[in-house]
C-alpha positions in Angstrom: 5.4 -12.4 -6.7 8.1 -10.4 -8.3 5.7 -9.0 -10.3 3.5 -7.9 -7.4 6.0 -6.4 -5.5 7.2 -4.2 -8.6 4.0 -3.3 -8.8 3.7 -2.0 -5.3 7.3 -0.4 -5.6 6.5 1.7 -8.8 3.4 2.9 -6.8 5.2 3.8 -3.9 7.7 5.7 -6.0 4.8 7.2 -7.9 3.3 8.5 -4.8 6.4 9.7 -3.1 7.4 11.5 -6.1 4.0 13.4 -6.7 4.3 14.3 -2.8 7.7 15.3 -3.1 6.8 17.7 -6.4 3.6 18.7 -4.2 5.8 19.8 -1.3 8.6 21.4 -3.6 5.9 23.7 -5.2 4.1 24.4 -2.3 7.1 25.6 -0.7 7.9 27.8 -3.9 4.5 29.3 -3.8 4.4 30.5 -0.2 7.8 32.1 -0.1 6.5 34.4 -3.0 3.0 34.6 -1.8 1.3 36.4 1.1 -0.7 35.3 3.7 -4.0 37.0 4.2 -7.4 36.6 6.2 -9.9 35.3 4.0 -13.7 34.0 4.2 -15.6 30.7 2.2 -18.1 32.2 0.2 -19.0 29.0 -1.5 -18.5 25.2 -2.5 -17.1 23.9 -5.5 -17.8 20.5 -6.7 -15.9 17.6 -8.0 -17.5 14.0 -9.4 -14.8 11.3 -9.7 -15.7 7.9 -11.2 -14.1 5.1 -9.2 -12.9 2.9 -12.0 -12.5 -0.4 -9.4 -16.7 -0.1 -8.4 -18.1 2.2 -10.8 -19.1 4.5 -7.7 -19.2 8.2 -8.3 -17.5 10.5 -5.5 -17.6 13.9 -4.9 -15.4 16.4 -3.4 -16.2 19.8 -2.8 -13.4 22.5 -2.4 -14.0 26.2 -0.8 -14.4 29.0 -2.8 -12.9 32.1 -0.9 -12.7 36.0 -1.4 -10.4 38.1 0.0 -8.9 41.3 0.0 -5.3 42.3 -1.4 -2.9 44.4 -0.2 -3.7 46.9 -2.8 -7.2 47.2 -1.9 -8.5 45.1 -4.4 -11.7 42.4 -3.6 -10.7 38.9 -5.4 -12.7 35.7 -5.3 -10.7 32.6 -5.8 -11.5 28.8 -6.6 -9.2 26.4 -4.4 -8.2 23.0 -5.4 -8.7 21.6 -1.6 -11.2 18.7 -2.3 -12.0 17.1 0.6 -15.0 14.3 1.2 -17.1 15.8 3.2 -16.2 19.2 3.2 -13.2 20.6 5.8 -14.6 24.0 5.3 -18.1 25.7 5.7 -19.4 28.8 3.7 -19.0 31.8 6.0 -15.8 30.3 7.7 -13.0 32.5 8.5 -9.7 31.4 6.8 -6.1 32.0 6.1 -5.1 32.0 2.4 -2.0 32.5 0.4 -2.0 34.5 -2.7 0.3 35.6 -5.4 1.3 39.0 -5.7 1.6 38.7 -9.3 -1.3 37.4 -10.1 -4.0 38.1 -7.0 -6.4 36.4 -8.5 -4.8 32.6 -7.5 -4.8 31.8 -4.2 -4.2 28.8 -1.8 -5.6 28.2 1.2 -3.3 28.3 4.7 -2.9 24.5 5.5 -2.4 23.7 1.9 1.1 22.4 2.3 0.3 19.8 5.3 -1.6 17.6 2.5 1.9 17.7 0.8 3.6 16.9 3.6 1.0 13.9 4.3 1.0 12.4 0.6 5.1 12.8 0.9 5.1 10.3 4.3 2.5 8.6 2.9 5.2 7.5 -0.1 8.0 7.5 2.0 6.5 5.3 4.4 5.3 2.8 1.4 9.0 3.0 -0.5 10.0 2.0 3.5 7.4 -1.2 3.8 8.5 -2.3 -0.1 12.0 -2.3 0.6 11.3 -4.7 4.1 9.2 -6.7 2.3 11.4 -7.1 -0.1 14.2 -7.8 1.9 12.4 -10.4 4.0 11.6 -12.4 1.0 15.3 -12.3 -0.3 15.8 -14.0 3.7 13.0 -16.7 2.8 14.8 -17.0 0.1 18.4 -17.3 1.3 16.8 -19.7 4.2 14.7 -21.7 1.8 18.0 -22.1 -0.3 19.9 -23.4 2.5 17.2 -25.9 3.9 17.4 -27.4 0.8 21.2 -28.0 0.3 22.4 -28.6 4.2 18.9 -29.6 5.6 17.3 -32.9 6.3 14.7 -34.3 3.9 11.8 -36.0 5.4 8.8 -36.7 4.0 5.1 -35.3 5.7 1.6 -36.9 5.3 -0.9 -34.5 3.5 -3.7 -33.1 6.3 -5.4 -30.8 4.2 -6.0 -27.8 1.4 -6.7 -24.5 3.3 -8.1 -20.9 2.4 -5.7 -19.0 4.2 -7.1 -15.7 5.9 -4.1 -13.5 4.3 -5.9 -11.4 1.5 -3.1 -11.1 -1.1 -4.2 -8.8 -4.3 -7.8 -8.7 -3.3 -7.9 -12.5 -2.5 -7.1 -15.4 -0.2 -4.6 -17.9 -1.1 -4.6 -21.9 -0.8 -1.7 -23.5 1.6 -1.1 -27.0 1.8 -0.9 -28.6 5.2 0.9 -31.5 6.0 2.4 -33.5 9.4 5.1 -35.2 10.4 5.9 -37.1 13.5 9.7 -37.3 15.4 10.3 -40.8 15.7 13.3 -40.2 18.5 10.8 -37.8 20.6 7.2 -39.0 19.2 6.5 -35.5 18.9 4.1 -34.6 15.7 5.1 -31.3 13.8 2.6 -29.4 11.2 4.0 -27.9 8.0 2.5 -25.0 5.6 3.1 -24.4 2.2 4.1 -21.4 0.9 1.1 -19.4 -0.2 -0.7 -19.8 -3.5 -2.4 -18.2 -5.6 -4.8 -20.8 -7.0 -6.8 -23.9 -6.2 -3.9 -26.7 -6.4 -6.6 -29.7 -5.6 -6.6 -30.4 -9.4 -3.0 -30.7 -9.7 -2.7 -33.3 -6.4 -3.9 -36.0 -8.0 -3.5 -39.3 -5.6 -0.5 -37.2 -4.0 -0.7 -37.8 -0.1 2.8 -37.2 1.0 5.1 -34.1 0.0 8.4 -33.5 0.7 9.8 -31.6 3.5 12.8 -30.1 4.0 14.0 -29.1 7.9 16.6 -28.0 10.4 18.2 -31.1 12.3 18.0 -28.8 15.0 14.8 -27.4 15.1 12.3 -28.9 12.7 9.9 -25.7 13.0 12.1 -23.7 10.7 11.5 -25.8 7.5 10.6 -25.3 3.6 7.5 -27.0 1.9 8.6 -28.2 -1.8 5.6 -27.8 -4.3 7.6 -27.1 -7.2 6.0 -29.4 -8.9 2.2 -27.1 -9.1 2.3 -25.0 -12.6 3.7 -22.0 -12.5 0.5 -19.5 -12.8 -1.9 -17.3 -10.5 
C-alpha cells in the first residue's frame, strides 16, 4: 500500500504544482495585459488519445478577433479546450492581450481554470496526507492490539469480494466469528483488505487468529501475516 499511496501523493503534488505554475503565470500575464471586448469567430480543434481505453477526445477552443488599442484588427487562437465547447462562434467575450505582442491573447475567465486545477491539487495533497495519517493510526492501533491485547481465536465464515474498489478493483476480506463465552454474545471479524484471491493459500485453515480489546472486542486486528506478500 505504500506504494499506492506514493503514487497518489506524487500526483497530487504533480497536480498542485502545475496549478500553482498555471495561477503564477496567469497572474503575470494579466497585470501586463489588457482587457478588451472580443468576439468567437471560430473553433479550434484538439484529438487526445486516451491511453487507459484507446478512446479519442476532442476539445475545441475559440478562436477570437479583436481590436487593439492602436487600432489594429488581430485574430487569435486560445488554448481554452473544453469538451463540448463553453463558447459559440459569434459570442461576445472578454479577452486579455499583450501589448507587446497583440497578436497573443487569453480569454477573460482564463485564470478560474487555474484557480480550479490549483484546489483541485490542494485538496488531493489534503485527502493524501489524511489518509496517510489514518493508516499510521491503524497502524499504531494494530501495533498495540497485538502486544497489550487479548488473543483469541475466530472460526472462519467466509472469503468475500468486498465492494471497496481499490486501484480499479475489489479486494478479498476474510471473515471470521467469535462467540463471548461470559456474555454468549457472537462477534464478526474482517480482515484487512487484500489484494488477491487468498482461497489458494488457506488450505484446511478454518480458524485464524484474533487479536482484541478486553474491553471492547469490536476494536480488534485480523492476523494474515501468514498470505504471501504480493498484489
Amino acid at each position: 500500500m505504500k506504494k499506492v499511496y506514493m503514487i497518489f501523493a506524487a500526483f497530487a503534488l504533480f497536480v498542485l504544482a502545475m496549478g500553482v505554475f498555471s495561477l503564477k503565470d496567469d497572474i503575470n500575464f494579466k497585470s501586463k495585459a489588457v482587457l478588451i471586448d472580443a468576439v468567437v469567430t471560430g473553433m479550434k480543434n484538439e484529438s487526445q488519445v486516451n491511453s487507459r481505453d484507446n478512446t479519442v477526445r476532442t476539445g475545441k477552443a475559440p478562436i477570437v478577433s479583436y481590436t487593439s488599442l492602436d487600432g489594429k484588427r488581430y485574430t487569435c487562437e486560445t488554448d481554452s479546450y473544453s469538451t463540448p465547447p463553453a463558447y459559440y462562434i459569434g459570442q461576445n467575450v472578454k479577452v486579455y492581450y499583450d501589448p507587446a505582442h497583440p497578436d497573443y491573447a487569453r480569454m477573460g475567465n482564463s485564470i478560474g481554470k487555474s484557480i480550479s486545477l490549483t484546489v483541485i491539487g490542494a485538496i488531493s495533497c489534503i485527502l493524501v496526507v489524511v489518509v496517510i495519517l489514518l493508516t499510521g493510526r491503524k497502524e499504531r492501533a494494530r501495533k498495540l492490539l497485538m502486544k497489550s491485547g487479548m488473543k483469541i481465536v475466530a472460526d472462519m465464515v467466509s472469503v468475500d469480494i468486498d465492494p471497496t474498489i481499490i486501484m480499479g478493483k475489489h479486494p478479498y476480506v476474510i471473515r471470521c466469528k467469535w462467540m463471548q463465552n461470559s456474555t454468549n454474545k457472537v462477534y464478526y471479524f474482517k480482515s484487512k483488505f487484500i489484494r488477491f484471491n487468498p482461497t489458494t493459500y488457506l488450505g484446511e485453515r478454518k480458524q485464524y487468529d484474533v487479536y482484541i480489546d478486553p474491553n471492547d472486542p469490536n476494536k480488534y486486528y485480523m492476523d494474515i501475516s501468514f498470505l504471501p506478500k504480493k498484489g
